[in-house]
C-alpha positions in Angstrom: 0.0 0.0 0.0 2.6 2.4 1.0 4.7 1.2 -2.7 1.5 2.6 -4.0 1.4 5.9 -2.4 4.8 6.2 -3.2 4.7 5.6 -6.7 1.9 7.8 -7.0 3.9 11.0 -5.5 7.0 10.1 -8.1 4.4 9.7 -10.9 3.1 13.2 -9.9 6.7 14.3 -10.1 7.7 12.7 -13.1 4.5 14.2 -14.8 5.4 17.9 -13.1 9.0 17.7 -14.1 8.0 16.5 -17.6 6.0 19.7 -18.0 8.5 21.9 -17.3 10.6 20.1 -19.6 8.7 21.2 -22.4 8.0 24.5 -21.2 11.6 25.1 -21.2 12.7 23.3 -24.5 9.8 25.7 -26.3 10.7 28.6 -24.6 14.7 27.6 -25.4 13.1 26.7 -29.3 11.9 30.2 -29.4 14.9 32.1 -27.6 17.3 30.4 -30.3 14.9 31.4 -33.3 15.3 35.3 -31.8 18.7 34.5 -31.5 18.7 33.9 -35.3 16.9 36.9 -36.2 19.3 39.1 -33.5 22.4 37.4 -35.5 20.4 38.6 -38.9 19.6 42.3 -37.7 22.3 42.6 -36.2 24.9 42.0 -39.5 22.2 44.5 -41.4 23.5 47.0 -38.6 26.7 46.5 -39.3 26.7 47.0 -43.1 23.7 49.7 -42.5 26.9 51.7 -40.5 29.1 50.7 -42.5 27.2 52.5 -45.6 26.9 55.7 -43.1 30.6 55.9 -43.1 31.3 55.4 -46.3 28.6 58.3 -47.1 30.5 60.5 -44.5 33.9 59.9 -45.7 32.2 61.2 -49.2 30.6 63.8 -48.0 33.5 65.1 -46.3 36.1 65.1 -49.4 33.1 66.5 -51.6 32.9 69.6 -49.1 36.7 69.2 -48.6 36.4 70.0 -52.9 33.9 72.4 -52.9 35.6 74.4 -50.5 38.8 74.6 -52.5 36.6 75.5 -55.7 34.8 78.0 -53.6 38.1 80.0 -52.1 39.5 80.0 -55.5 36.4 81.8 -56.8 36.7 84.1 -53.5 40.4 84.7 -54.7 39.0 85.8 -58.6 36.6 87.3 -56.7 38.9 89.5 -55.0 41.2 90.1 -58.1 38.4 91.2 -60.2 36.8 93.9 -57.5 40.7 95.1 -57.2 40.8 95.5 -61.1 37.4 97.5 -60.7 38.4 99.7 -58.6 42.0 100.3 -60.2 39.6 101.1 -63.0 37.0 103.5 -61.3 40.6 105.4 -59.5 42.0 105.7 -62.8 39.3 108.7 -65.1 39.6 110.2 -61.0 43.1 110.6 -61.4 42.5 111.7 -64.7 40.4 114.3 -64.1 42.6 115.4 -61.3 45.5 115.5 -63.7 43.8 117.8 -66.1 42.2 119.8 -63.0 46.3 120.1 -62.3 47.5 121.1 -65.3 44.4 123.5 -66.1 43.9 121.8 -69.2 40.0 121.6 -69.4 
């Protein structure tokens, strides 16, 4: 009788411990499938930010160009307001000469 009562308990045990078996293999069965997809997004990432730098890197030695194109039209710039107003000074001086001279 007691064998009984005892086998009972283990069988209630067994059939517990069973069930929390396959809880946990299911739950394991779905932790390795996010693992997967983790693995998956995480490599996307990776080339994702690996894109972004190569974009930067091209941005960067496009302005890097543009602002050597843009201070040598700064430096014509420059040269061609000097030779503007070399040209307004020069009737002044002109006029000033003749002024000078009393030539009228």
């Amino acid at each position: 009788m007691i064998s009984y009562l005892v086998d009972a308990v283990l069988l209630i045990a067994l059939a517990f411990t069973s069930m929390r078996v396959s809880r946990m293999h299911r739950e394991l069965a779905r932790l390795r499938s996010y693992q997967g997809e983790f693995s998956t997004i995480v490599h996307e990432t990776a080339g994702a930010f690996d894109v972004i730098v190569t974009a930067a890197s091209d941005s960067t030695a496009n302005l890097g160009r543009l602002a050597n194109v843009l201070s040598g039209k700064i430096d014509q710039a420059h040269e061609a307001i000097a030779a503007l107003d070399a040209r307004r000074a020069e009737p002044s001086l002109a006029v000033r000469a003749g002024a000078d001279t009393g030539v009228s």
